[in-house]
C-alpha positions in Angstrom: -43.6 9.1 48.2 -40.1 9.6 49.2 -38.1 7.3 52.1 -38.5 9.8 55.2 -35.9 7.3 56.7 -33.5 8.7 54.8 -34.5 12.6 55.9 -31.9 13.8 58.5 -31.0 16.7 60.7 -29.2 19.4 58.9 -29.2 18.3 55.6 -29.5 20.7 53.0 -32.4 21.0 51.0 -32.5 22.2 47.7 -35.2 23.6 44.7 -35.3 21.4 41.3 -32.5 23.0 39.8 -30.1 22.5 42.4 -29.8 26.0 44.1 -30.0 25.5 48.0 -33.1 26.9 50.0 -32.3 25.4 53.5 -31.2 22.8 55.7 -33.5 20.3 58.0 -34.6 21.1 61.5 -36.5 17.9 61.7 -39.5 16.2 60.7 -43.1 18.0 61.8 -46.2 16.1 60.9 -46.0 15.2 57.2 -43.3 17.8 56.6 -39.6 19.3 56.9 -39.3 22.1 59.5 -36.0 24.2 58.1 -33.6 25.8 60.5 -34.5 29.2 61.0 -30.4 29.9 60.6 -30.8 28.7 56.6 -33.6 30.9 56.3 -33.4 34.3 54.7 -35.9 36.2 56.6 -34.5 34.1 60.1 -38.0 32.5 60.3 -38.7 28.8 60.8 -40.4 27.5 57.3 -42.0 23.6 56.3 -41.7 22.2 53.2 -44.2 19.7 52.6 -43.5 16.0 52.2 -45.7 16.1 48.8 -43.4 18.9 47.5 -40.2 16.8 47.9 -39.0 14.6 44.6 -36.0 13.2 46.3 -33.8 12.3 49.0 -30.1 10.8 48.8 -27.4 10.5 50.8 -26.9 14.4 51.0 -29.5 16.4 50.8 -33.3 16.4 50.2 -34.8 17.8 46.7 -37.9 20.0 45.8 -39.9 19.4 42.8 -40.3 23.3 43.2 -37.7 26.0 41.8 -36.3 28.5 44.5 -39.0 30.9 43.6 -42.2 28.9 43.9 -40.6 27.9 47.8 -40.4 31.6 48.3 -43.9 32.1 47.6 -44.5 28.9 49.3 -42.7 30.2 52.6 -44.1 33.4 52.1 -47.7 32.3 51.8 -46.9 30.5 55.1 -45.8 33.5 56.9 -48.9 35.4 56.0 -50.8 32.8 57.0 -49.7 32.2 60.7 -49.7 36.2 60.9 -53.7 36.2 60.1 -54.4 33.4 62.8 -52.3 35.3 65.4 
């Protein structure tokens, strides 16, 4: 489990290899809201606590690569559309 104390507001959060996915909103019951402005469809997105190896200084890290959070966040967004 990674030191949520350490999570703050608009750090950026990036995929296992590095590549930069979003930047924190704020923590939402057991897991990182993104801005909507980091977002590439302009929608709010959560990254789950489990899903997160790391967290420094400067930014928190995904044990997931930039394409499994896409289908992550997408997955999301279909969801919320069918409970609507």
């Amino acid at each position: 489990m990674v030191d949520t104390t350490l999570i703050r507001e608009r750090m950026p959060v990036v995929d296992c290899e590095g590549r930069r996915v979003g930047t924190v909103d704020h923590l939402d019951a057991g897991r990182i809201k993104l801005t909507r402005a980091g977002s590439s469809d302009g929608h709010h997105h959560y990254l789950p606590l489990s899903e997160v190896s790391s967290v420094d200084e400067a930014k928190v890290t995904s044990q997931l690569t930039f394409e499994e959070l896409e289908d992550l966040f997408r997955s999301e967004g279909e969801r919320s559309h069918a409970e609507g």
